[in-house]
C-alpha positions in Angstrom: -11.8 -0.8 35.0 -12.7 0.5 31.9 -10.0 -0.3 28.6 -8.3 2.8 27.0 -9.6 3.9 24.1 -7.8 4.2 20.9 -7.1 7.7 21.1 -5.5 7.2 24.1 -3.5 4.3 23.4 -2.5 6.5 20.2 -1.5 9.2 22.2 0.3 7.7 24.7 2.8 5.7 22.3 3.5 9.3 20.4 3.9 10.6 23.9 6.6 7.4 24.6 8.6 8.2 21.4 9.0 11.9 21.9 10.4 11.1 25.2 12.4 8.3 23.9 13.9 10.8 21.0 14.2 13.7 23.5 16.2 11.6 26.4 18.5 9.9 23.3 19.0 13.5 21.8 20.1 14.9 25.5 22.3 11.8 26.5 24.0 11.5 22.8 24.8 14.9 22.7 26.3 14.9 26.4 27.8 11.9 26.1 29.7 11.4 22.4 29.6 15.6 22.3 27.4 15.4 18.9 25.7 18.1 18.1 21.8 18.2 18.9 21.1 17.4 15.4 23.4 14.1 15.0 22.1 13.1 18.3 18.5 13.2 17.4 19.4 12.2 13.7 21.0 8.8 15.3 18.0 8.2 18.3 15.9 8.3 15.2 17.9 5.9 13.1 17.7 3.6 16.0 14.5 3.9 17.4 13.6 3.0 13.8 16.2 0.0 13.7 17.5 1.1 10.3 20.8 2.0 11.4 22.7 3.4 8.3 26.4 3.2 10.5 27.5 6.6 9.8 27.3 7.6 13.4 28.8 5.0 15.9 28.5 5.3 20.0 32.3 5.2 20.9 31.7 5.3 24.5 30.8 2.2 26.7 27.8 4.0 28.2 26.4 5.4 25.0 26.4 1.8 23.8 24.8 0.6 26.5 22.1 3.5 26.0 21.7 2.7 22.4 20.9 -1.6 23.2 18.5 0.0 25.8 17.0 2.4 22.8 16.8 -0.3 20.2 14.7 -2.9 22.2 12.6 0.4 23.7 12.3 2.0 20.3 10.7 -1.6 18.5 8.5 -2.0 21.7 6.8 1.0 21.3 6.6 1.5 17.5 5.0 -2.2 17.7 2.7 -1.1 19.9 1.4 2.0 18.1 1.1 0.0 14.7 -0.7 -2.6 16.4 -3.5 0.0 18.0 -3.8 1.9 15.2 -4.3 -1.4 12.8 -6.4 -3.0 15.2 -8.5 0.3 15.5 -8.7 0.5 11.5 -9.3 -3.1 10.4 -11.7 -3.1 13.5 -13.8 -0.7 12.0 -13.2 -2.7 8.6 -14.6 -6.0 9.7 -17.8 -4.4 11.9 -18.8 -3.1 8.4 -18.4 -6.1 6.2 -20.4 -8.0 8.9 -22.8 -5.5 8.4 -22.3 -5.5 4.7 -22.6 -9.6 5.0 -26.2 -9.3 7.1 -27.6 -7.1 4.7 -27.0 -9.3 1.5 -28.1 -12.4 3.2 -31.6 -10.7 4.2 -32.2 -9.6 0.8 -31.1 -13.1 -0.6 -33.3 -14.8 1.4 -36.3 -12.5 0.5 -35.6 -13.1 -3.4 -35.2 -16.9 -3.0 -37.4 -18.1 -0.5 -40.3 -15.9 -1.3 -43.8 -15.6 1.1 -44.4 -19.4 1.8 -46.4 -21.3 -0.8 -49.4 -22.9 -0.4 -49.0 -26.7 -0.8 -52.0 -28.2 -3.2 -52.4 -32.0 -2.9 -55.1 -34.0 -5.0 -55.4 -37.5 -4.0 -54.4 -39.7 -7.0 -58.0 -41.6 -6.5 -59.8 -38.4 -6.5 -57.8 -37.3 -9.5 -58.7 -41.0 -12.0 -62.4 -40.3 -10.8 -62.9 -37.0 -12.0 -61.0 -37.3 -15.5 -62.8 -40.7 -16.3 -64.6 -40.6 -19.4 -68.5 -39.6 -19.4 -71.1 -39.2 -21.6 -71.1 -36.1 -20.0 -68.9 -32.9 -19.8 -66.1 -34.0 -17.9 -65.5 -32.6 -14.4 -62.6 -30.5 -13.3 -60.6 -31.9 -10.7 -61.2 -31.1 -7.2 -58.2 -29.4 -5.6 -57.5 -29.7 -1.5 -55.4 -27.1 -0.2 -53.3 -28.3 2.7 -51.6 -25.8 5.1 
């Protein structure tokens, strides 16, 4: 099975708190007789868990409604920051490893250039041809070594 993609996971926790707001809205306003707008005003006040206390649930069922709301609410909101960070910091770290490759390539060209050859001269070889001549001296014979 294949996972859900961001979008969807996006969309489906918007989905989850419109129908959280809209079945709190309804039930508030049926059950305390608030209007629309103090129902949704508090579903939003507790969905969000800030909870200012201005509007109270007086009724045993629209308390029980509102503990049901409050650990709903925090669920979901949870949820959508958690895809949407994952989804951006994601993205984030794919580019600094990206970002990382890219600097360590071009380090390694500028401090380990093309290899060198290595030059040896036997320290025998070496005495021999700078000893003192009669004649013009000899330049030392070099061996490359690979």
């Amino acid at each position: 099975m294949k996972p859900a993609s961001f979008q969807t996971k996006v969309a489906a926790a918007i989905l989850l708190v419109m129908i959280l707001l809209t079945i709190g809205t309804v039930l508030y306003s049926i059950i305390e007789g608030w209007s629309l707008i103090d129902s949704a005003y508090f579903t939003t006040i507790t969905l969000t868990t800030i909870g200012y206390g201005d509007l109270v649930p007086t009724h045993t069922a629209s308390k029980v409604i509102t503990m049901f709301f409050a650990f709903a609410g925090v669920s979901i909101f949870v949820f959508a920051v958690t895809t949407i960070t994952e989804n951006y910091f994601g993205r984030r770290v794919g580019s600094l490893e990206r970002t990382v490759q890219q600097v360590s390539e071009q380090t390694k060209r500028l401090v380990m250039p093309a290899e060198q050859p290595k030059v040896a001269i036997s320290r025998r070889s070496f005495v021999k041809e700078m000893t003192i001549d009669s004649k013009k001296p000899k330049p030392p014979v070099i061996k490359m070594n690979r």
